[in-house]
NUVODO-426658 format. One record per residue (C-alpha): residue number from 1; x, y, z. Coordinates in nm, 3 decimals, padded with zeros to 5 digits. Layout:
   pos        xx        yy        zz
   NUM         X         Y         Z
...
//
This chain:
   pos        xx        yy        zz
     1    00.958    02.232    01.609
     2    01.309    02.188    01.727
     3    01.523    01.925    01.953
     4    01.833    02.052    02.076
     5    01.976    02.174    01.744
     6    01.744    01.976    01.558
     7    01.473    02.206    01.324
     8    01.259    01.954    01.189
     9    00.995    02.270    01.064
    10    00.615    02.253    01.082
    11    00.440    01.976    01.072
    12    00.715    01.657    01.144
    13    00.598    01.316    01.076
    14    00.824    01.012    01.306
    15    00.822    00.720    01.290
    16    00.846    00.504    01.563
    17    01.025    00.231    01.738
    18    00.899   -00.099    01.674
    19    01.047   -00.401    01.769
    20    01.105   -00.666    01.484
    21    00.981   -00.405    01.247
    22    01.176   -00.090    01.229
    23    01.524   -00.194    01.094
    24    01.777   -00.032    00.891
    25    01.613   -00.129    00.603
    26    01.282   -00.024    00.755
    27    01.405    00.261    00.852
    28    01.556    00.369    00.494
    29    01.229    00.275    00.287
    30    01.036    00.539    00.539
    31    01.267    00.824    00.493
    32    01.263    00.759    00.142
    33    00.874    00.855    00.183
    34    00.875    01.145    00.375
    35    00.962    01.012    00.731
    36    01.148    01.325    00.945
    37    01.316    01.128    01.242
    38    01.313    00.782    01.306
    39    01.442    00.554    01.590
    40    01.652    00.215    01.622
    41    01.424   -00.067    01.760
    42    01.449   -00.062    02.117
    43    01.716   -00.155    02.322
    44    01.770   -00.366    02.641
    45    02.010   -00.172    02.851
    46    02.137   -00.467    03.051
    47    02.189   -00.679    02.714
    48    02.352   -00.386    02.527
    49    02.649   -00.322    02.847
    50    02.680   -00.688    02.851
    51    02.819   -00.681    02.478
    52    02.521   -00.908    02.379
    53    02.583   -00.862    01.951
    54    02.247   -00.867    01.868
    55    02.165   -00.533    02.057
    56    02.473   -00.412    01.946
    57    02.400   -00.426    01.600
    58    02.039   -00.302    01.647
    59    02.223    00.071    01.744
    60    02.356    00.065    01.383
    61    02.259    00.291    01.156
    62    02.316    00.459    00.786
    63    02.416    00.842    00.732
    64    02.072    00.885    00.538
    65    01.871    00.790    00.778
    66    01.964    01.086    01.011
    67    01.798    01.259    01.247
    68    01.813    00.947    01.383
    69    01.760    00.833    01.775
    70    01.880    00.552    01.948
    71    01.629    00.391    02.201
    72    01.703    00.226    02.538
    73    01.481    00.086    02.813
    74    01.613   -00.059    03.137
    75    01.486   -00.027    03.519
    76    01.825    00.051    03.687
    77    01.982    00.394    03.639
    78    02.347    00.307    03.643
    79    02.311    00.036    03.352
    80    02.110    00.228    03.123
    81    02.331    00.541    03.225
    82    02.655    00.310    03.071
    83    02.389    00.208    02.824
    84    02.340    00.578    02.714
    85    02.705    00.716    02.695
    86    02.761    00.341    02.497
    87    02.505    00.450    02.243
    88    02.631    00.781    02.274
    89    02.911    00.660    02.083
    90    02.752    00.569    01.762
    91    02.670    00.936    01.742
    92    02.308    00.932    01.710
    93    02.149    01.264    01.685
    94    01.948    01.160    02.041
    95    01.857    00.927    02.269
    96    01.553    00.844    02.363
    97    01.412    00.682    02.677
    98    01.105    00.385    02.625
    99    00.868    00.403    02.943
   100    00.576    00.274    02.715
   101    00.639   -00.049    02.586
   102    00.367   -00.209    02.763
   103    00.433   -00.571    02.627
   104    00.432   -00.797    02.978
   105    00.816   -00.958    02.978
   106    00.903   -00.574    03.003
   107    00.606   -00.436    03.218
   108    00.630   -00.688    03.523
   109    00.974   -00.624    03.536
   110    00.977   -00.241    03.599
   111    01.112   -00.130    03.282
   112    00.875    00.013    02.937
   113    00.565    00.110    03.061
   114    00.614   -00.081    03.374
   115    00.784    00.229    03.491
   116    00.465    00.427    03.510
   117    00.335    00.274    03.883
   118    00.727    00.412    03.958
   119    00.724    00.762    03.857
   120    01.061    00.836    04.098
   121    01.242    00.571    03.927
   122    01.135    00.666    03.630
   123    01.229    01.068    03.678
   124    01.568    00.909    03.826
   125    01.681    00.685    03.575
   126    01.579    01.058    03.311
   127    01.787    01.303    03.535
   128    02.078    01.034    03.510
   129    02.080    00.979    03.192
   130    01.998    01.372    03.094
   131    02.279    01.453    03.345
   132    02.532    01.243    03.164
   133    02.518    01.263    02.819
   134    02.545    01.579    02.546
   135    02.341    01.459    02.323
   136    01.974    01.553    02.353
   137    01.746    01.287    02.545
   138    01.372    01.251    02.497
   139    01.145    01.020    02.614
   140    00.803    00.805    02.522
   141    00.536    00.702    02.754
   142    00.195    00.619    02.788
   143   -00.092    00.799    02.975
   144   -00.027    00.604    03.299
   145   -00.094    00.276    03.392
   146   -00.461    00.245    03.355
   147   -00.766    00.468    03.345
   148   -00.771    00.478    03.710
   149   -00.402    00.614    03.728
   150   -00.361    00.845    03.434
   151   -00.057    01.081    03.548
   152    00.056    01.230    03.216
   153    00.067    01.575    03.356
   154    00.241    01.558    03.604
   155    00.503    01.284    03.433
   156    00.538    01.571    03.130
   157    00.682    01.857    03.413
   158    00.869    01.641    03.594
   159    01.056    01.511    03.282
   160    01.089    01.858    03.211
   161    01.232    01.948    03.462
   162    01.475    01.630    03.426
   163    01.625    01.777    03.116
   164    01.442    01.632    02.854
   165    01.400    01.832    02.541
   166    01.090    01.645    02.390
   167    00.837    01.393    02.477
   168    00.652    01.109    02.280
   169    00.305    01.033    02.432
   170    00.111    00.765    02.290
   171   -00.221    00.811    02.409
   172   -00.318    00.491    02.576
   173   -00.244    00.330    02.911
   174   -00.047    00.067    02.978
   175   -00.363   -00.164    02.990
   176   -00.518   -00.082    02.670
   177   -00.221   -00.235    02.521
   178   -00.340   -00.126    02.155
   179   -00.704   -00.210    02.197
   180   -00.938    00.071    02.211
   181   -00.921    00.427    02.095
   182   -00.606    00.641    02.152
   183   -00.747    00.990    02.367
   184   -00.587    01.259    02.224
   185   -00.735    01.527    02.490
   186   -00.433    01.425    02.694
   187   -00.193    01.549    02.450
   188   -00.359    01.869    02.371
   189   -00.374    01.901    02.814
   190   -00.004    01.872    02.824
   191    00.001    02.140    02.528
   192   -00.208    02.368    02.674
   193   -00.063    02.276    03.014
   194    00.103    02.623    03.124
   195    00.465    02.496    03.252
   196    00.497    02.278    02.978
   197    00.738    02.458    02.709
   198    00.902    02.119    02.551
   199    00.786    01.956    02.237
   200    00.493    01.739    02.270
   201    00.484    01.464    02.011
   202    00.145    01.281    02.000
   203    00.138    00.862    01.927
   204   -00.123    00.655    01.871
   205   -00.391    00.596    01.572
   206   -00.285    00.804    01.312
   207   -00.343    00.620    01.020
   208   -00.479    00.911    00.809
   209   -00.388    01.244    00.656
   210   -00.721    01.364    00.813
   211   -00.623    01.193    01.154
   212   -00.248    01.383    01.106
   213   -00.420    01.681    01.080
   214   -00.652    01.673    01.359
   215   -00.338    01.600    01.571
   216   -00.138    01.878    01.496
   217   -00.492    02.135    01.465
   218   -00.733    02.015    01.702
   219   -00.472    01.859    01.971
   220   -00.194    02.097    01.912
   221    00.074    01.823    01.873
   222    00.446    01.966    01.776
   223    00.498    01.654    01.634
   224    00.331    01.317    01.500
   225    00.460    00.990    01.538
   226    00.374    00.716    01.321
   227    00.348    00.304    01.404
   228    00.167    00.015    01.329
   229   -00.012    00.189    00.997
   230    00.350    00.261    00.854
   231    00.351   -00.180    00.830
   232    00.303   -00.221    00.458
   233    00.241    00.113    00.386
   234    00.551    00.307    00.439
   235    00.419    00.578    00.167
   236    00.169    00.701    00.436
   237    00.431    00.972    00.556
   238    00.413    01.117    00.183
   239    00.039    01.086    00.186
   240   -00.020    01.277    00.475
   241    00.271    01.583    00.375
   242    00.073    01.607    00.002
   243   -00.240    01.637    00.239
   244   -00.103    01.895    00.501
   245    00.078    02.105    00.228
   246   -00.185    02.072   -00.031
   247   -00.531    02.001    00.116
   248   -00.581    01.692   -00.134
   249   -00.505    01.322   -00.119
   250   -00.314    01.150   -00.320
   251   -00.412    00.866   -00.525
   252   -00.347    00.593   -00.344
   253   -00.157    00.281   -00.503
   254   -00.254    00.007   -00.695
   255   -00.123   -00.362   -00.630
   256    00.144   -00.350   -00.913
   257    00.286   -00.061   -00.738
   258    00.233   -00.146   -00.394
   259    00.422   -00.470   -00.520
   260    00.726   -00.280   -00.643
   261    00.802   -00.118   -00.275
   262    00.761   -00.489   -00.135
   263    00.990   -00.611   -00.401
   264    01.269   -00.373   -00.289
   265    01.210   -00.405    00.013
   266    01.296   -00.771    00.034
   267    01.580   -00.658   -00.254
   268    01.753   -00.445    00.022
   269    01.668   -00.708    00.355
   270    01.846   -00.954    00.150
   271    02.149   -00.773    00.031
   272    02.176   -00.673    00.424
   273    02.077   -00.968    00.614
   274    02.080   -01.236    00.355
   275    01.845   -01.470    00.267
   276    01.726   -01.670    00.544
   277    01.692   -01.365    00.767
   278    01.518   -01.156    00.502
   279    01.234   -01.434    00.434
   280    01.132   -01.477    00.764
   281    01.210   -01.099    00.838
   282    00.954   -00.980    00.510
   283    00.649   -01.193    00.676
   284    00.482   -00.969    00.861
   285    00.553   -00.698    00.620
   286    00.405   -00.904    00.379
   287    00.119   -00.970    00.566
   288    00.055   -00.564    00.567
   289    00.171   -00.483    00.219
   290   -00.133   -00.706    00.074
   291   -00.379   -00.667    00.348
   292   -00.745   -00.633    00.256
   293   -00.665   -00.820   -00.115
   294   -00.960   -01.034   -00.198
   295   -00.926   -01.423   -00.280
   296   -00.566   -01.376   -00.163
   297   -00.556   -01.656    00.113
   298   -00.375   -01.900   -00.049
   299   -00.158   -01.652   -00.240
   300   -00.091   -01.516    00.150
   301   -00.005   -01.880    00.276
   302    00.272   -01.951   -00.020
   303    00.425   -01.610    00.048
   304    00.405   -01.672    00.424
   305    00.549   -02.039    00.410
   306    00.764   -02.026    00.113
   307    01.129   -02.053    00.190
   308    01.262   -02.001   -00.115
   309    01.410   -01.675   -00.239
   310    01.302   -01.725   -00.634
   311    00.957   -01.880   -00.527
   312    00.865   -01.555   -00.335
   313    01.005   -01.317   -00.600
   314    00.758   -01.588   -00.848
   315    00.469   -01.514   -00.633
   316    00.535   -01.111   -00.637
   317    00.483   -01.126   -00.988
   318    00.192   -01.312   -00.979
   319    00.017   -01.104   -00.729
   320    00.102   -00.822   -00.958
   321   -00.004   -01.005   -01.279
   322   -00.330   -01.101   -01.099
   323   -00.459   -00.833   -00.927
   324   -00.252   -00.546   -01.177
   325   -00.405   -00.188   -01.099
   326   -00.680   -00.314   -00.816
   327   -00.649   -00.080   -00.567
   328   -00.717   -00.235   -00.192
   329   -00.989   -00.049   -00.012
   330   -00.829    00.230    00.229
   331   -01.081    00.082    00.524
   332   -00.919   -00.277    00.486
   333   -00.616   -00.180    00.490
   334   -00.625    00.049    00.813
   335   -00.454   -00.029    01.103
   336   -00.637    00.066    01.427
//
């Protein structure tokens, strides 16, 4: 599968944008496990021409992290066009469009996935951005707005046609939020779909080796991209390349190890955010890292209160000491 001059081979694993979640720190631990590509945390157009720091620094990034893509949403094609060639600057390997976000302070306003009940907008604001800068620009979406207005198709040639040189479909609408099951006959349509010649990256539910492998064999996906079940469990890009190369699973971890990739990642948030930032930054990777633990809830509400550095490093250990080589059951830990 390629992007522009990007070969990322068979089988690609990306991990995707998340807001909150998907730092530079993030972002590191997951390419240290397999990740291919992985994206900045999305980025408010408006906020980002305006100078606003905070969205500023969310379009840094580290060398190792590359391919790397920087990812803007907006609803007005000149600012996110100034937006683009801005990012353009930090020399990402792409930029990527968000028309999916479906959280509602971005939907009512037009922009994320509010864009899909505005499809000329939305293959406006594409062409301008496509138009103006050199690096590659892809795009992620939903299905449409609801189950009454699913438009994928026809968004996928239009897009096409706009320049893009991949797309990201996460198969829900905009009103399943992430309730429900993600339909994956959608992306293996727009596969089979006989205009379509641009990669096809399919979103949504893959929490799984098996589920990674259904996506690229049953639904034809170029690509996979990974979300929510990358939380506290950034291994699950190795886990599902072992599977796909060898046709076995790995063992999966035990608490004490599980405990060691939370303990560096709080190592690293601290040493680039400091402190304060990193404790209330590691909660709701916390949260994830020891989900499905039994007897854990008041364990869970010291790590989740504490706001001391040496008290939560103190509790690691215990939670390590205590539970040692338990390892949590793969069905309560899975993120739907």
């Amino acid at each position: 599968m390629k992007i522009g001059p990007l070969d990322f081979g068979q089988y690609p694993l990306f991990l995707a944008p998340m807001e909150d979640v998907t730092d530079l720190i993030f972002r590191r631990l997951c390419k240290e496990y397999g990740a291919d590509m992985v994206y900045t945390e999305f980025v408010n157009s408006d906020g980002l021409i305006r100078n606003v720091k905070k969205l500023h620094d969310k379009t840094l990034f580290s060398p190792d992290e590359r391919p790397i893509g920087i990812q803007l949403y907006g609803q007005c094609p000149e600012s996110i066009k100034e937006a683009a060639l801005m990012a353009e600057q930090k020399s990402p390997d792409l930029i990527d469009i968000n028309f999916g976000c479906p959280v509602k302070k971005i939907a009512s306003r037009g922009a994320g996935s509010g864009m899909l009940k505005n499809i000329p907008l939305m293959v406006e604001i594409t062409r301008t951005i496509a138009g103006a800068v050199k690096l590659p620009v892809t795009v992620k979406t939903r299905l449409g707005w609801d189950e009454n207005s699913i438009c994928i198709e026809e968004i996928a040639e239009k897009l096409q046609e706009c320049g893009i040189q991949a797309l990201t479909v996460h198969a829900r609408t905009r009103s399943q939020l992430f309730k429900g099951r993600a339909d994956w006959s959608w992306i293996r349509k727009i596969k089979d779909h006989p205009r379509i010649r641009i990669p096809i990256i399919g979103n949504g539910d893959i929490d799984s080796p098996e589920k990674a492998k259904e996506a690229f064999e049953i639904y034809h996906a170029d690509g996979v991209m990974i979300g929510r079940a990358a939380i506290g469990r950034p291994w699950i890009f190795k886990e599902i390349k072992y599977f796909l190369q060898t046709g076995n699973k790995l063992n999966p971890l035990s608490v004490k190890e599980i405990v060691a990739v939370a303990r560096q990642h709080f190592c690293q948030l601290i040493e680039y955010k400091g402190e304060k930032s990193a404790i209330y930054g590691m909660r709701r990777h916390f949260v994830h890292y020891f989900k499905g633990l039994p007897s854990f809830r008041d364990m869970k509400i010291k790590l989740l209160t504490s706001l001391d550095v040496n008290e939560i490093f103190h509790l690691l250990d215990q939670i390590a000491e205590f539970y040692g080589e338990y390892v949590p059951l793969q069905e309560n830990i899975q993120d739907n």
